[in-house]
N, C-alpha and C positions, 0 to 999 in steps of 0.2 A: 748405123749412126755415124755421122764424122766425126774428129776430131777436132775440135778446136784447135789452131796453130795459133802461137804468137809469133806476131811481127815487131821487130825491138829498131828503132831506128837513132841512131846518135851521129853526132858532127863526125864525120869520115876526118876531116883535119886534125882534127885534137885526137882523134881515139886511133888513127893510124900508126901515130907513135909508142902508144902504149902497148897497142897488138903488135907492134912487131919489138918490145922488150917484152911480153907475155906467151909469146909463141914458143921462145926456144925454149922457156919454163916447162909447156905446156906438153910439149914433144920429147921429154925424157925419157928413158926407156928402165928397165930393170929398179935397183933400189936407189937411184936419181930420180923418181916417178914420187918415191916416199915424200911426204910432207913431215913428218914424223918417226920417229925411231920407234917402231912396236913391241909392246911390253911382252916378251912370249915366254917370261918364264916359267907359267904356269903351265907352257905347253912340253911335253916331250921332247927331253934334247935333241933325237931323230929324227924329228919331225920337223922343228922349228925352222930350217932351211925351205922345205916347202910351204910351209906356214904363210913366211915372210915373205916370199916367190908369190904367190897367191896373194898377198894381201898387196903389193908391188906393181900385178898384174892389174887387178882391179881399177888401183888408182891411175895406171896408167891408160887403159882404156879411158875411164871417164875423162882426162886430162886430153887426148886424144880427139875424143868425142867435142870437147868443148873448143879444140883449134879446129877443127872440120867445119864446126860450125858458123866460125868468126874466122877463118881464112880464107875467103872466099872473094872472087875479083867482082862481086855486088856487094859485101860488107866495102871492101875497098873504095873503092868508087862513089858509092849511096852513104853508107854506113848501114846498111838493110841486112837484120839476120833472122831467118825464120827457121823456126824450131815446132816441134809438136811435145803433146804429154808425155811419149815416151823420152825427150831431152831434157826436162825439166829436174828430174833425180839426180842425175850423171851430172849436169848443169851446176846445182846447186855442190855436190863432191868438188868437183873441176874447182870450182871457184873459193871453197874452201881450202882446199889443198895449195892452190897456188897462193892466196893470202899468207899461208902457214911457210911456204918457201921465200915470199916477201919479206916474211915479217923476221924468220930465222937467218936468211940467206944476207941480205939489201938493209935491214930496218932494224936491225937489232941495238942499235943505237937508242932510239925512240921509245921512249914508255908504250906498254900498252893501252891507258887509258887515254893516250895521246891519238893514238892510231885510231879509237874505238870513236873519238870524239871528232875528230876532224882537226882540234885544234894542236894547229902544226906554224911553227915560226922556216916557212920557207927560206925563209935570205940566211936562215944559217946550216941549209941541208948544200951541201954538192949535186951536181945535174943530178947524177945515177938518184941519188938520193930523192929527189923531185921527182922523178919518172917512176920510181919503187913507189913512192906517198901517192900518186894521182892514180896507178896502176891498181895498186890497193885499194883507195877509196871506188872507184870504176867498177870493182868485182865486189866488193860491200853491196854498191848500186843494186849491179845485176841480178842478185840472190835476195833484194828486197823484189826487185821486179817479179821475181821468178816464184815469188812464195806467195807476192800478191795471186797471183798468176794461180797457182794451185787450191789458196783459201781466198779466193774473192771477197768471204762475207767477215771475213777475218780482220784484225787490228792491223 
């Protein structure tokens, strides 16, 4: 049986600038990969260095996974990025997690029921701050796209 693949297509002009302030996100390695500071005290103090390693690694794989798939000289060019079911999981992490490095890193400024709604008074953010908000809402997008994508018959 095939897989179904999605093909995602977006304005190559507007979303080139975004992907190239979401890449270097995207490309972190070690616990720069984190979105989040992991609660591990539940875990073994021996342990919890590998713990974190591991939980670091993950993210950055999916983080990884998800520049692989949007840096591509036909995402550039087209705006064309084609994914299959097994990207979809990773996809949805990747996307999370760089929200979470947006929102912590770039936006911390900003309420979050500000972020969550859209409604944002651009003319008193800074560029960075503009490019963090669209980059943001762009990866909300994707994760709607991508859930449609999984529960079709779904809300």
């Amino acid at each position: 049986m095939e897989h179904k693949r999605l093909e995602l297509k977006l304005p190559a002009p507007v979303v080139g600038p975004l992907l190239e302030f979401l890449l270097p996100l995207a490309r972190e390695t070690g616990d720069a990969a984190l979105a989040f500071e992991p609660n591990l005290d539940a875990i073994e103090e021996d342990f919890r260095g590998d713990w974190r390693a591991d939980i670091a690694g993950h993210a950055m794989e999916d983080q990884l996974r998800f520049a692989a798939i949007f840096d591509t000289v036909e995402f550039r060019k087209d705006g064309v990025a084609e994914f299959g079911p097994e990207d979809c999981e990773p996809l949805l992490r990747a996307a999370a997690a760089l929200r979470l490095k947006l929102r912590t890193r770039k936006l911390n400024a900003i309420a979050d029921s500000a972020l969550e709604t859209g409604e944002i008074d651009f003319a008193r953010l800074n560029k960075e701050e503009q490019l963090a908000v669209t980059a943001y809402m762009l990866l909300a997008s994707l994760q709607e796209i991508v859930i449609r994508h999984l529960d079709p018959s779904g809300e």
